[in-house]
Backbone as JSON, one array per atom type, in Angstrom:
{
  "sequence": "XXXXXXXXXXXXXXXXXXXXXXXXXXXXXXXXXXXXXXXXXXXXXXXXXXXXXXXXXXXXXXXXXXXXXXXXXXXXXXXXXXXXXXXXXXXXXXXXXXXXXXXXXXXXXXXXXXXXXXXXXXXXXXXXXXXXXXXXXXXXXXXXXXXXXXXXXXXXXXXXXXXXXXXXXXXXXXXXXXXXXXXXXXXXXXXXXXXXXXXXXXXXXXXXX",
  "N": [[0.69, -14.51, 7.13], [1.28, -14.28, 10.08], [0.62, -11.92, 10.63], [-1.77, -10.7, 10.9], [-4.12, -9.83, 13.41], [-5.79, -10.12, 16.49], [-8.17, -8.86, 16.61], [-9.03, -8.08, 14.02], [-9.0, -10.64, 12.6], [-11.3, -11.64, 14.41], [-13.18, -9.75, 13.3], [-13.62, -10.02, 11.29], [-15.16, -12.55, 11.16], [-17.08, -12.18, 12.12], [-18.65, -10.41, 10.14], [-21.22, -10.46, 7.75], [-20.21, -10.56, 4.91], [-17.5, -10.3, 2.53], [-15.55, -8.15, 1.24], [-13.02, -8.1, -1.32], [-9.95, -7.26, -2.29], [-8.45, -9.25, -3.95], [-9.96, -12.15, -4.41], [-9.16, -14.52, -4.41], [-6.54, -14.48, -3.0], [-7.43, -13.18, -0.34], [-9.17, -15.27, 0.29], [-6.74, -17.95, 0.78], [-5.95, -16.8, 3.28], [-8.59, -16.6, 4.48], [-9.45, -19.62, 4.81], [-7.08, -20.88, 6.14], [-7.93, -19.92, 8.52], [-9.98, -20.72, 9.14], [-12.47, -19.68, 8.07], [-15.28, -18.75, 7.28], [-17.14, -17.49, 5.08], [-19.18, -15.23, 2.53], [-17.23, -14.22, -0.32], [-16.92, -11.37, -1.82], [-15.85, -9.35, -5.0], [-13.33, -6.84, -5.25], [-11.95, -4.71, -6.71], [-9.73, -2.28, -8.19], [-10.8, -0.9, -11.14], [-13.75, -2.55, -10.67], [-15.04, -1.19, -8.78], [-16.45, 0.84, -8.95], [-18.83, -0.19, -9.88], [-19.58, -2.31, -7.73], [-20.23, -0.08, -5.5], [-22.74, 0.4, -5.31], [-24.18, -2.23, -4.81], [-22.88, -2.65, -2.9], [-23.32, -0.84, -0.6], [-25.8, -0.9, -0.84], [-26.73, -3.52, 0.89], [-25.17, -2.87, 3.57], [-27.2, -1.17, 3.98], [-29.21, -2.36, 4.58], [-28.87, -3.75, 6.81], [-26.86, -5.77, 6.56], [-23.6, -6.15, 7.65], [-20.26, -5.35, 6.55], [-16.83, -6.5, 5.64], [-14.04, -4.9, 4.53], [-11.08, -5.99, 2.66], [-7.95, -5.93, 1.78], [-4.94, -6.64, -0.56], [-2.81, -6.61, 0.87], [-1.22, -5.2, 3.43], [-2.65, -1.98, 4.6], [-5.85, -0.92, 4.11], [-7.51, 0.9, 1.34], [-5.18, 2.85, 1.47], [-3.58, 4.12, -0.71], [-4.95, 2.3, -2.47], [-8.34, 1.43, -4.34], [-10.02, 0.69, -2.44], [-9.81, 3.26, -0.65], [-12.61, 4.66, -1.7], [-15.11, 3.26, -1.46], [-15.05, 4.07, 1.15], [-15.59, 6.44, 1.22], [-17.77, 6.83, -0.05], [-19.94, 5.22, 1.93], [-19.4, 7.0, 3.9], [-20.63, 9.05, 2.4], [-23.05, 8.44, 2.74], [-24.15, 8.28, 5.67], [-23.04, 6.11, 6.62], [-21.37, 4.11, 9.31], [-17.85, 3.93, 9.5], [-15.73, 1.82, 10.45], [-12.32, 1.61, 11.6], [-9.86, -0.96, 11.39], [-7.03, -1.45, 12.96], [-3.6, -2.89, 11.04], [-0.9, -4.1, 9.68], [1.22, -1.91, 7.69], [2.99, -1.09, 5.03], [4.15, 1.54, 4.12], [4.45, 2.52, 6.78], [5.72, 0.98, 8.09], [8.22, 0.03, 6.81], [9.53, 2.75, 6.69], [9.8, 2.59, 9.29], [11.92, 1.1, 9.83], [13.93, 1.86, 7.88], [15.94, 3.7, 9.08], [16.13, 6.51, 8.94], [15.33, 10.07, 9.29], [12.27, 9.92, 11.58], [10.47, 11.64, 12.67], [8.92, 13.68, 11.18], [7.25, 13.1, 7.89], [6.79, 12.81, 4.67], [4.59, 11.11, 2.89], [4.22, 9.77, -0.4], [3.03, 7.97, -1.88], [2.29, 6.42, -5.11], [4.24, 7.48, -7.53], [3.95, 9.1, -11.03], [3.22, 7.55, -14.1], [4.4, 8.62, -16.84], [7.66, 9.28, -17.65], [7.93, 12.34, -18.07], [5.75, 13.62, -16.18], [6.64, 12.29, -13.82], [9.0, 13.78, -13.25], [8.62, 16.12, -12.58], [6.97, 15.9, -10.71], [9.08, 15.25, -9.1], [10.45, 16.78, -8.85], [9.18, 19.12, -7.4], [9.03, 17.93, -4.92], [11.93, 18.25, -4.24], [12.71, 19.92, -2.51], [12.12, 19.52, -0.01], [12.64, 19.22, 2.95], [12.15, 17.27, 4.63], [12.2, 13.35, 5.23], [10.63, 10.94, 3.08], [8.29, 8.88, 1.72], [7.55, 6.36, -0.78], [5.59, 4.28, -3.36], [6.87, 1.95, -4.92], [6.38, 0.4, -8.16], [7.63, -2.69, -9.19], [8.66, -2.95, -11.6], [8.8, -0.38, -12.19], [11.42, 0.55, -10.88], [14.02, 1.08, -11.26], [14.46, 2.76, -13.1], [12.59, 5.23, -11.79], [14.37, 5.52, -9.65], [16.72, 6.09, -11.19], [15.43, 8.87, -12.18], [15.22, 10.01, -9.48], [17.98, 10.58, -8.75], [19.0, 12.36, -10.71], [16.81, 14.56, -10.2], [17.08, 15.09, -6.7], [19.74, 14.25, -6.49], [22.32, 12.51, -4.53], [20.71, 11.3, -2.33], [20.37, 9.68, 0.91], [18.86, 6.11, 1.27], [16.36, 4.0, 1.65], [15.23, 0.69, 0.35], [12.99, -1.22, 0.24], [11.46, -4.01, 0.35], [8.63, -5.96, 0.2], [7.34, -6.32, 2.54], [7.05, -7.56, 5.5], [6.92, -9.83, 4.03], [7.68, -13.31, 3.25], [9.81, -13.19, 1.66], [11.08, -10.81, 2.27], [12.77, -7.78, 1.77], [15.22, -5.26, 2.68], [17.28, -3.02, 1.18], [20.11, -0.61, 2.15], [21.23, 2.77, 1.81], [23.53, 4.92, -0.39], [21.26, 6.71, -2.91], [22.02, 6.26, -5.44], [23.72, 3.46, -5.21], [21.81, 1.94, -4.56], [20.45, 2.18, -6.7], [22.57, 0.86, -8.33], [22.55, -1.43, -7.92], [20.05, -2.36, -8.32], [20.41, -2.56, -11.17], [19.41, -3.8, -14.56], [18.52, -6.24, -13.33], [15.88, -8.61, -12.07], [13.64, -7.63, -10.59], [11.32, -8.78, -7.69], [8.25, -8.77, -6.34], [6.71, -6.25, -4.24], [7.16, -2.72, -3.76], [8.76, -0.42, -1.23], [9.91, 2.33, -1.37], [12.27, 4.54, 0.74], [12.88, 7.97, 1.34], [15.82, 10.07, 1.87], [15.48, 13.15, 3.18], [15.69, 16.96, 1.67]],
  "CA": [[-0.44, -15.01, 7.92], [1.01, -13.84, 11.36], [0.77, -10.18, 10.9], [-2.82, -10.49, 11.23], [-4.5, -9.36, 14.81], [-6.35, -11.07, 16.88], [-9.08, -8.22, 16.38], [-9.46, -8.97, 12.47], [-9.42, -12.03, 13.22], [-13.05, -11.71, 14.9], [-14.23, -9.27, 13.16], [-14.11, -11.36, 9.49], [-15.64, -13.85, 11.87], [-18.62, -11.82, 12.71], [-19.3, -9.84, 9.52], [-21.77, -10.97, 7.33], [-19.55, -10.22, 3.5], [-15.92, -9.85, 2.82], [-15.28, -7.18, -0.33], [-11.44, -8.25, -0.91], [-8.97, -6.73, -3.88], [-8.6, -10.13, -4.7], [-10.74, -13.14, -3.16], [-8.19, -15.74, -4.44], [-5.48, -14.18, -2.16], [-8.12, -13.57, 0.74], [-9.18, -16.92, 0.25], [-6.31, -18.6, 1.5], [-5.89, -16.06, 4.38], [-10.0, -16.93, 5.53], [-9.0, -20.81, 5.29], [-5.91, -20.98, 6.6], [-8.13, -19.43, 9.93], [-10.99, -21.35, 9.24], [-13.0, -18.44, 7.93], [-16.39, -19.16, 5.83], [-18.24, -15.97, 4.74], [-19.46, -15.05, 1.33], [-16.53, -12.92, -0.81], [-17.12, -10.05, -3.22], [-14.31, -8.8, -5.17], [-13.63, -5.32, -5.16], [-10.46, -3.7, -7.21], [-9.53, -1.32, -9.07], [-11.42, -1.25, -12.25], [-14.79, -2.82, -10.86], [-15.54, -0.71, -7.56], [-18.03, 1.73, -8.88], [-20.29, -1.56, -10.21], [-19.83, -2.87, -6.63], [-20.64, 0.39, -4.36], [-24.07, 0.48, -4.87], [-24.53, -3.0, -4.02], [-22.58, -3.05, -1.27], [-23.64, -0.01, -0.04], [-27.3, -1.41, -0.33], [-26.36, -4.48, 1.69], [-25.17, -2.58, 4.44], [-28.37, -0.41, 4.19], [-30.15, -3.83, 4.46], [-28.72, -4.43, 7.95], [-25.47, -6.17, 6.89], [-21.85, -5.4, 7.85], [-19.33, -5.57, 5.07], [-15.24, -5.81, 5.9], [-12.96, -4.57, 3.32], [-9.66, -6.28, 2.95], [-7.03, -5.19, 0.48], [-4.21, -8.05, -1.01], [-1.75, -6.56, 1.46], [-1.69, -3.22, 4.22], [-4.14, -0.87, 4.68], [-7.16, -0.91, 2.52], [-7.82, 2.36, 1.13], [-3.97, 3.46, 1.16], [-3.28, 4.16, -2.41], [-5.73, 1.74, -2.95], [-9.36, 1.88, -4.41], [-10.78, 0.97, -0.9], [-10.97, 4.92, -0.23], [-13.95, 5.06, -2.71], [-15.8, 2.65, -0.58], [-14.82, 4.26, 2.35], [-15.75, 7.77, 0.75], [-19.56, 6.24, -0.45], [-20.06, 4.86, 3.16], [-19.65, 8.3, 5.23], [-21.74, 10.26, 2.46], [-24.49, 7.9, 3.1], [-24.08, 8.08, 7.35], [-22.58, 4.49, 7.38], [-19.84, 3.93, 10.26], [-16.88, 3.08, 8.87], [-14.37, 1.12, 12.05], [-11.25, 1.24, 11.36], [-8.89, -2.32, 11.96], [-5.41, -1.81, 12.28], [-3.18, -3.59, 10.88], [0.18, -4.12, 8.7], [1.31, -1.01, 6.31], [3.91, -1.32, 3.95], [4.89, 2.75, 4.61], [5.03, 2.82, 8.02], [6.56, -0.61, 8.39], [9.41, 0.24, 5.87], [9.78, 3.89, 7.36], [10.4, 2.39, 11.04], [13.31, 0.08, 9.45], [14.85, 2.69, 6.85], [17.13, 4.1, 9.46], [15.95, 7.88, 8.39], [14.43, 10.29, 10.28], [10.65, 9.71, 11.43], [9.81, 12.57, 13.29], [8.41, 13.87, 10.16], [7.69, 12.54, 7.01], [5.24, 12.75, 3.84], [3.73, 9.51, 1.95], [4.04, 10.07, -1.82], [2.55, 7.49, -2.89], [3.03, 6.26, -6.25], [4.43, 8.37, -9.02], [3.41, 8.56, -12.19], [4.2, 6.33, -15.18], [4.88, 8.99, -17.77], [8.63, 10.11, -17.38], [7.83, 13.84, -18.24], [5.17, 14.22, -15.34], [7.13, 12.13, -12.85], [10.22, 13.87, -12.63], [8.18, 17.49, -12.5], [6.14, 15.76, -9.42], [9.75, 14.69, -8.22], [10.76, 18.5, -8.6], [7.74, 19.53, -6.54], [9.25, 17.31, -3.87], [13.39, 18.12, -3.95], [13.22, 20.5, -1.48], [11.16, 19.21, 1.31], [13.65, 18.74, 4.39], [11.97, 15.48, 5.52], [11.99, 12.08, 4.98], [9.92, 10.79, 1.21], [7.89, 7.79, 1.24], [7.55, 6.25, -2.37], [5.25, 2.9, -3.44], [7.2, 1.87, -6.66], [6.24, -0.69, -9.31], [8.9, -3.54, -9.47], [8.5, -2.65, -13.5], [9.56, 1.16, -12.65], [11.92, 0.81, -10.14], [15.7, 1.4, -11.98], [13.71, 4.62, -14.05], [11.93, 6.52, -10.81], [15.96, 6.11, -8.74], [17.39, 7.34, -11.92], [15.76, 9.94, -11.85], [15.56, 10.51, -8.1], [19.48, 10.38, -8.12], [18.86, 13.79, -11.42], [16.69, 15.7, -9.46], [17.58, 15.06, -5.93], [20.61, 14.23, -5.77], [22.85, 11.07, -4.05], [20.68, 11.18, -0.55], [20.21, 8.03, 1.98], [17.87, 5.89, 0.82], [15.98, 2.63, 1.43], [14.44, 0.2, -0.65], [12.15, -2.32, 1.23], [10.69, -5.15, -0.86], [7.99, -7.11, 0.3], [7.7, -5.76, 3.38], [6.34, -8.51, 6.32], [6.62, -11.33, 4.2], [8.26, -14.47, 2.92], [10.89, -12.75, 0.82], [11.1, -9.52, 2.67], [14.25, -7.43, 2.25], [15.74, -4.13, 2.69], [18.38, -2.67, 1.07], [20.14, 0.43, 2.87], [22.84, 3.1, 1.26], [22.66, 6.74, -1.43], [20.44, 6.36, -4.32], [23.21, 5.62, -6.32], [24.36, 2.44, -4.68], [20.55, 1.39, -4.7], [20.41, 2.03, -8.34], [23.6, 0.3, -9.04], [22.16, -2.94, -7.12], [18.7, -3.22, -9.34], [20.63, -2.2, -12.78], [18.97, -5.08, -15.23], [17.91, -7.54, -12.84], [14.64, -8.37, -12.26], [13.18, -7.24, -9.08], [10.28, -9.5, -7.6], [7.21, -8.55, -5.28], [5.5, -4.29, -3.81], [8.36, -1.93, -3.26], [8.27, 0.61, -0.73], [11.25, 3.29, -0.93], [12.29, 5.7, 2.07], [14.57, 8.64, 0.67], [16.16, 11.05, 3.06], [14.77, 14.79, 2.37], [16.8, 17.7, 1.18]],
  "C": [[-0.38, -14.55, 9.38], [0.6, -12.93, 11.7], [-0.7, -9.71, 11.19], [-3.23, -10.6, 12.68], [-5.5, -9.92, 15.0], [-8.02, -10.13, 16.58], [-9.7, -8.14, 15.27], [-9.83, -9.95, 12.29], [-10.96, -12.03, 13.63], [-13.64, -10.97, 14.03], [-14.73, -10.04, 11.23], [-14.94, -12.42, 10.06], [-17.03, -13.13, 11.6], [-19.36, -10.72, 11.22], [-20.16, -10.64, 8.47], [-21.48, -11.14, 5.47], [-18.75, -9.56, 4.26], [-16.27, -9.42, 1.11], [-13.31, -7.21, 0.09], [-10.79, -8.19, -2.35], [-8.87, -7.79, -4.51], [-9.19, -11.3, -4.09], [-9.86, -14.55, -3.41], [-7.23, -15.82, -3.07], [-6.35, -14.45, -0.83], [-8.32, -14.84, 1.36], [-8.29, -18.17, 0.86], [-5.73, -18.06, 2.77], [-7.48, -16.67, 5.33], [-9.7, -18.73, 5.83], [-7.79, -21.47, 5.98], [-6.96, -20.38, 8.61], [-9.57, -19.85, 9.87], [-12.42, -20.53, 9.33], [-14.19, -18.62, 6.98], [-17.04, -18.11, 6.14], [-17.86, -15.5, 3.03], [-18.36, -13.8, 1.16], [-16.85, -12.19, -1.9], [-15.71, -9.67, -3.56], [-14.65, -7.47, -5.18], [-12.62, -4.53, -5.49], [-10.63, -2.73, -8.02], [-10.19, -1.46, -10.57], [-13.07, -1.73, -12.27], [-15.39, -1.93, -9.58], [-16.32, 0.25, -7.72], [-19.38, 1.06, -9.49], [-20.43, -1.9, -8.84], [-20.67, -1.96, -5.39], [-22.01, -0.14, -4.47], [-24.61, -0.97, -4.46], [-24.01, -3.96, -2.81], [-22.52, -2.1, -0.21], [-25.35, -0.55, 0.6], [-27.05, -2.46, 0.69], [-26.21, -4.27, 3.21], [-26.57, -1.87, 5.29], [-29.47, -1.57, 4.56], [-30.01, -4.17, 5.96], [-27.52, -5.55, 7.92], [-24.42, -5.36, 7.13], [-20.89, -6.26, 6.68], [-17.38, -5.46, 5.82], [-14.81, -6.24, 4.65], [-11.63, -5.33, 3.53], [-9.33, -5.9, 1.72], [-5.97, -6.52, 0.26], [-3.17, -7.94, 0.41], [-1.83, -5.5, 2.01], [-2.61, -3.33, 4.06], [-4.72, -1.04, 3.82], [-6.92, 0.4, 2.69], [-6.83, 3.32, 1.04], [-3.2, 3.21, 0.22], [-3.76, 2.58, -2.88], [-6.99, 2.33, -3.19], [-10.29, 1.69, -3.3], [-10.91, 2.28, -0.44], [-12.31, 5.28, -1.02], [-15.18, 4.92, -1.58], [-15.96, 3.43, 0.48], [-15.41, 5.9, 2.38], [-17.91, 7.67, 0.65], [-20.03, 5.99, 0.36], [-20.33, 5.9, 4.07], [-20.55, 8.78, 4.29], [-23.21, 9.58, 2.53], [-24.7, 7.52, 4.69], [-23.91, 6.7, 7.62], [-21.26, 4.88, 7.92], [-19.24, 3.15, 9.32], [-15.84, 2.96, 10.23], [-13.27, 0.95, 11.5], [-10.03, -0.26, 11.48], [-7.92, -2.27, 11.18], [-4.53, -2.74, 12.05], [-1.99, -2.93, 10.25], [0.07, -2.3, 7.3], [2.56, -0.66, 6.0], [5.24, 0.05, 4.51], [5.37, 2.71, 5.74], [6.01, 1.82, 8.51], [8.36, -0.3, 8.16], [9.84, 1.99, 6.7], [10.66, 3.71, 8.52], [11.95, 1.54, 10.92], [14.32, 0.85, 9.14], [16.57, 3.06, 7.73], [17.17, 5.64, 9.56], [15.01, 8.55, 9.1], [12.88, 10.02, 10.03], [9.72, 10.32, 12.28], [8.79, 13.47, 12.52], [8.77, 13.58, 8.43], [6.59, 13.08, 5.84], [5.2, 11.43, 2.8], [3.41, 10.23, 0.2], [3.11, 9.11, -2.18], [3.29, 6.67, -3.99], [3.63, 7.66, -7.43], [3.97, 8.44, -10.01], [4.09, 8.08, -13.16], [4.57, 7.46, -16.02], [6.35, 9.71, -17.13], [8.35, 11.93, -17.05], [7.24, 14.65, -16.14], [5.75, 13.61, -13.92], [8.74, 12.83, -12.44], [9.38, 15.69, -12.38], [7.59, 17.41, -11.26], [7.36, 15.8, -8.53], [10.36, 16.17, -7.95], [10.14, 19.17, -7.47], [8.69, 19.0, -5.07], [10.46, 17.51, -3.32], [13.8, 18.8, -2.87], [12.47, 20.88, -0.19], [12.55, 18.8, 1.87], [13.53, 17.18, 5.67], [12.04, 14.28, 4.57], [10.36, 11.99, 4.03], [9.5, 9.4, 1.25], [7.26, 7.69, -0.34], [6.75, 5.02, -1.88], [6.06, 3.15, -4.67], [6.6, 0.67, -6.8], [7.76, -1.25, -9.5], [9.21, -3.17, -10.83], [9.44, -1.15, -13.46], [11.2, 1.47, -11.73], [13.49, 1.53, -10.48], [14.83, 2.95, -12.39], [13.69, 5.15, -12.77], [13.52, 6.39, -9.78], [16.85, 6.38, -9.55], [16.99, 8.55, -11.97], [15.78, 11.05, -10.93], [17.22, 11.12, -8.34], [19.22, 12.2, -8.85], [18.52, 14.54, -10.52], [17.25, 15.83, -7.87], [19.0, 14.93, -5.23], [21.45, 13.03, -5.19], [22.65, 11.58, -2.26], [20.62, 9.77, -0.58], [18.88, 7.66, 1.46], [17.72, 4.45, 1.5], [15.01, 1.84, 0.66], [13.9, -0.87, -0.11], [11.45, -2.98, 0.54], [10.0, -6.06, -0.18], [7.81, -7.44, 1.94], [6.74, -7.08, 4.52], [6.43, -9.71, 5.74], [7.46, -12.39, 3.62], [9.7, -14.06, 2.49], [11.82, -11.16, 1.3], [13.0, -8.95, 2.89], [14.31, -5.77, 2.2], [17.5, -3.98, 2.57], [18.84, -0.5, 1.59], [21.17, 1.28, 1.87], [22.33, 4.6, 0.24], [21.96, 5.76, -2.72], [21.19, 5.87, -5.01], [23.87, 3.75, -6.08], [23.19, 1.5, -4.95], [20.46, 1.43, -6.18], [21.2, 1.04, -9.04], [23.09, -1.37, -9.26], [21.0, -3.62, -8.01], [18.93, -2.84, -11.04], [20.26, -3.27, -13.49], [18.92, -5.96, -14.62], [16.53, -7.28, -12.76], [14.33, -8.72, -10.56], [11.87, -7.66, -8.99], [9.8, -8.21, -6.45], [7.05, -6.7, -5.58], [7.13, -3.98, -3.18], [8.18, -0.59, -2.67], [9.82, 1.49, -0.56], [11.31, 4.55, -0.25], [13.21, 6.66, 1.1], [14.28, 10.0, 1.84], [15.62, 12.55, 2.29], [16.14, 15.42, 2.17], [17.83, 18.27, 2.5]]
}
Protein backbone atom coordinates (compact mmCIF):
# COMPACT_ATOMS: atom_id res chain seq x y z
CA UNK A 1 0.00 0.00 0.00
CA UNK A 2 3.00 2.43 0.63
CA UNK A 3 4.79 2.03 -2.57
CA UNK A 4 2.13 3.91 -4.15
CA UNK A 5 2.89 7.83 -5.12
CA UNK A 6 1.31 10.54 -4.22
CA UNK A 7 0.82 11.22 -8.11
CA UNK A 8 -1.34 7.89 -8.63
CA UNK A 9 -2.82 8.62 -5.95
CA UNK A 10 -4.64 11.72 -7.74
CA UNK A 11 -4.71 10.61 -10.76
CA UNK A 12 -7.20 7.30 -9.87
CA UNK A 13 -8.88 10.18 -8.10
CA UNK A 14 -9.55 12.18 -11.14
CA UNK A 15 -10.06 9.57 -13.87
CA UNK A 16 -13.32 8.71 -14.78
CA UNK A 17 -12.68 4.28 -15.12
CA UNK A 18 -10.09 2.07 -13.65
CA UNK A 19 -9.23 -1.11 -16.22
CA UNK A 20 -7.29 -3.28 -13.45
CA UNK A 21 -5.70 -7.08 -14.08
CA UNK A 22 -7.72 -7.89 -11.32
CA UNK A 23 -10.46 -5.50 -9.64
CA UNK A 24 -10.60 -7.70 -6.47
CA UNK A 25 -6.88 -6.88 -5.76
CA UNK A 26 -7.37 -3.13 -6.97
CA UNK A 27 -10.27 -3.03 -4.93
CA UNK A 28 -8.71 -3.12 -1.74
CA UNK A 29 -5.86 -0.77 -2.89
CA UNK A 30 -8.93 2.08 -4.10
CA UNK A 31 -10.55 1.51 -0.47
CA UNK A 32 -7.92 1.35 1.62
CA UNK A 33 -7.41 5.27 -0.03
CA UNK A 34 -10.85 5.95 -0.15
CA UNK A 35 -11.09 5.58 -3.90
CA UNK A 36 -14.74 5.20 -5.62
CA UNK A 37 -14.63 4.95 -9.45
CA UNK A 38 -16.23 2.40 -11.66
CA UNK A 39 -13.65 -0.86 -12.34
CA UNK A 40 -13.30 -2.83 -15.56
CA UNK A 41 -11.26 -5.84 -15.55
CA UNK A 42 -8.73 -6.22 -18.01
CA UNK A 43 -6.24 -9.48 -18.12
CA UNK A 44 -4.87 -11.62 -20.00
CA UNK A 45 -7.37 -13.65 -21.82
CA UNK A 46 -10.21 -10.89 -22.01
CA UNK A 47 -8.31 -7.65 -23.34
CA UNK A 48 -9.18 -7.80 -26.96
CA UNK A 49 -13.22 -7.93 -25.80
CA UNK A 50 -12.34 -4.88 -23.64
CA UNK A 51 -10.19 -2.57 -26.19
CA UNK A 52 -12.81 -1.52 -28.21
CA UNK A 53 -14.86 -0.48 -25.42
CA UNK A 54 -12.46 1.14 -23.69
CA UNK A 55 -11.00 2.64 -26.43
CA UNK A 56 -14.57 4.01 -27.31
CA UNK A 57 -14.94 5.49 -23.83
CA UNK A 58 -11.96 7.40 -24.09
CA UNK A 59 -13.11 8.52 -27.62
CA UNK A 60 -16.29 9.63 -25.73
CA UNK A 61 -14.32 12.15 -23.65
CA UNK A 62 -13.36 9.81 -20.76
CA UNK A 63 -9.94 9.08 -19.22
CA UNK A 64 -9.24 5.47 -18.41
CA UNK A 65 -6.11 4.44 -15.84
CA UNK A 66 -4.68 1.09 -16.24
CA UNK A 67 -3.43 -0.64 -13.18
CA UNK A 68 -1.80 -4.04 -13.25
CA UNK A 69 -1.97 -6.55 -9.79
CA UNK A 70 1.59 -5.44 -9.10
CA UNK A 71 4.60 -3.06 -11.13
CA UNK A 72 4.36 -1.63 -14.23
CA UNK A 73 1.36 -2.25 -16.32
CA UNK A 74 2.28 -3.29 -19.66
CA UNK A 75 5.71 -4.97 -18.50
CA UNK A 76 5.31 -8.50 -19.54
CA UNK A 77 1.93 -7.85 -19.01
CA UNK A 78 -1.16 -7.58 -21.40
CA UNK A 79 -1.43 -3.79 -20.59
CA UNK A 80 0.98 -3.19 -23.74
CA UNK A 81 -2.01 -4.12 -26.03
CA UNK A 82 -3.97 -1.34 -24.55
CA UNK A 83 -1.25 0.83 -24.64
CA UNK A 84 -0.46 -0.29 -28.37
CA UNK A 85 -4.56 0.33 -29.44
CA UNK A 86 -4.39 3.84 -27.72
CA UNK A 87 -1.33 5.44 -29.80
CA UNK A 88 -2.72 3.82 -33.17
CA UNK A 89 -5.85 5.65 -32.56
CA UNK A 90 -3.89 9.28 -31.49
CA UNK A 91 -4.88 8.74 -27.76
CA UNK A 92 -2.16 10.15 -25.16
CA UNK A 93 -1.02 7.62 -23.23
CA UNK A 94 0.83 9.42 -19.54
CA UNK A 95 2.91 7.43 -18.14
CA UNK A 96 2.76 7.03 -13.85
CA UNK A 97 5.70 5.78 -12.33
CA UNK A 98 5.75 3.58 -10.04
CA UNK A 99 7.08 0.17 -8.34
CA UNK A 100 8.83 -2.55 -10.83
CA UNK A 101 9.67 -5.80 -9.75
CA UNK A 102 12.99 -5.73 -12.38
CA UNK A 103 14.39 -2.74 -11.55
CA UNK A 104 13.63 -2.98 -7.86
CA UNK A 105 15.27 -6.52 -7.63
CA UNK A 106 18.21 -5.43 -10.05
CA UNK A 107 19.14 -2.36 -7.63
CA UNK A 108 19.32 -5.00 -4.58
CA UNK A 109 21.00 -8.08 -6.50
CA UNK A 110 24.44 -6.77 -5.81
CA UNK A 111 25.39 -7.30 -9.76
CA UNK A 112 26.38 -4.99 -12.08
CA UNK A 113 23.73 -2.29 -13.35
CA UNK A 114 25.48 -0.32 -15.68
CA UNK A 115 24.06 -2.56 -18.22
CA UNK A 116 21.61 -5.04 -18.27
CA UNK A 117 18.79 -6.81 -20.50
CA UNK A 118 15.11 -7.78 -19.12
CA UNK A 119 14.27 -11.31 -20.31
CA UNK A 120 11.29 -11.56 -19.26
CA UNK A 121 9.69 -14.77 -18.80
CA UNK A 122 10.91 -17.91 -20.43
CA UNK A 123 9.12 -20.32 -21.89
CA UNK A 124 7.29 -23.31 -20.36
CA UNK A 125 8.37 -25.99 -22.78
CA UNK A 126 11.89 -27.31 -21.60
CA UNK A 127 13.16 -27.82 -25.26
CA UNK A 128 12.53 -24.06 -26.29
CA UNK A 129 13.65 -22.63 -22.96
CA UNK A 130 16.98 -23.83 -22.68
CA UNK A 131 17.65 -22.91 -26.67
CA UNK A 132 16.31 -19.20 -25.62
CA UNK A 133 18.75 -19.67 -22.55
CA UNK A 134 21.55 -20.55 -25.19
CA UNK A 135 20.72 -17.40 -27.15
CA UNK A 136 21.51 -15.61 -23.91
CA UNK A 137 24.95 -17.51 -22.38
CA UNK A 138 27.12 -15.28 -23.82
CA UNK A 139 25.91 -11.84 -23.20
CA UNK A 140 28.57 -10.15 -20.76
CA UNK A 141 25.88 -8.32 -18.74
CA UNK A 142 23.70 -8.73 -16.10
CA UNK A 143 20.06 -11.18 -17.05
CA UNK A 144 16.86 -10.19 -15.68
CA UNK A 145 14.39 -13.25 -15.47
CA UNK A 146 10.37 -13.13 -14.22
CA UNK A 147 10.00 -16.85 -13.12
CA UNK A 148 6.84 -18.75 -12.18
CA UNK A 149 7.05 -19.99 -8.48
CA UNK A 150 5.79 -23.46 -10.38
CA UNK A 151 9.09 -23.25 -12.71
CA UNK A 152 11.52 -22.02 -10.57
CA UNK A 153 13.92 -25.34 -9.47
CA UNK A 154 13.60 -26.41 -13.64
CA UNK A 155 14.61 -22.77 -15.36
CA UNK A 156 18.05 -22.66 -12.39
CA UNK A 157 18.64 -26.17 -13.39
CA UNK A 158 18.99 -25.46 -16.35
CA UNK A 159 20.56 -22.02 -16.03
CA UNK A 160 23.32 -23.74 -13.84
CA UNK A 161 23.64 -26.51 -17.72
CA UNK A 162 23.91 -23.85 -19.96
CA UNK A 163 25.47 -21.06 -18.14
CA UNK A 164 27.25 -22.22 -15.81
CA UNK A 165 27.66 -21.58 -11.64
CA UNK A 166 27.44 -17.48 -12.05
CA UNK A 167 26.20 -14.92 -9.15
CA UNK A 168 22.83 -14.89 -8.92
CA UNK A 169 19.79 -13.44 -7.13
CA UNK A 170 16.48 -14.58 -6.48
CA UNK A 171 14.06 -11.83 -5.20
CA UNK A 172 10.58 -13.00 -4.18
CA UNK A 173 7.90 -10.73 -3.74
CA UNK A 174 9.62 -7.87 -4.26
CA UNK A 175 8.11 -4.56 -2.06
CA UNK A 176 5.89 -6.52 -0.12
CA UNK A 177 4.78 -8.32 3.00
CA UNK A 178 6.91 -11.40 2.51
CA UNK A 179 9.63 -9.91 0.43
CA UNK A 180 12.97 -11.71 0.31
CA UNK A 181 16.13 -12.04 -1.48
CA UNK A 182 18.30 -14.69 -1.64
CA UNK A 183 22.05 -13.92 -2.80
CA UNK A 184 24.96 -16.61 -3.91
CA UNK A 185 25.97 -19.04 -7.61
CA UNK A 186 23.07 -20.65 -9.16
CA UNK A 187 23.91 -23.64 -7.56
CA UNK A 188 23.50 -22.60 -3.97
CA UNK A 189 20.12 -20.92 -5.15
CA UNK A 190 19.05 -24.15 -6.61
CA UNK A 191 20.09 -26.13 -3.68
CA UNK A 192 17.87 -23.70 -1.35
CA UNK A 193 14.38 -24.18 -3.50
CA UNK A 194 15.11 -28.13 -4.12
CA UNK A 195 11.32 -29.54 -3.24
CA UNK A 196 10.00 -26.87 -1.24
CA UNK A 197 7.36 -24.90 -2.17
CA UNK A 198 8.14 -21.43 -3.11
CA UNK A 199 5.26 -18.77 -2.47
CA UNK A 200 4.45 -15.37 -4.32
CA UNK A 201 6.23 -13.40 -8.34
CA UNK A 202 9.88 -14.21 -8.60
CA UNK A 203 12.23 -11.96 -10.12
CA UNK A 204 15.87 -13.51 -10.75
CA UNK A 205 19.14 -11.32 -11.44
CA UNK A 206 21.98 -13.65 -12.96
CA UNK A 207 25.42 -12.25 -13.50
CA UNK A 208 26.33 -12.36 -17.44
CA UNK A 209 29.06 -14.38 -19.00
Amino acid sequence: MEDITLRALRILKEVDIIAAEDTRHTKKLLTHYDIHKPLVSFFEGNEMKRLDGLIGEIKSGKNVALVSDAGTPAISDPGFKFVRAAISEGIEVIPVPGPSAAITALSASGLPTDQFTFVGFLPDKEGKRKTKLGELKDYNHTLVFYVSKWKIEKVLADMLEIFGDRPAAMCREMTKVYEEIKRGNISKILESVKGKEIKGEITLVVGGA
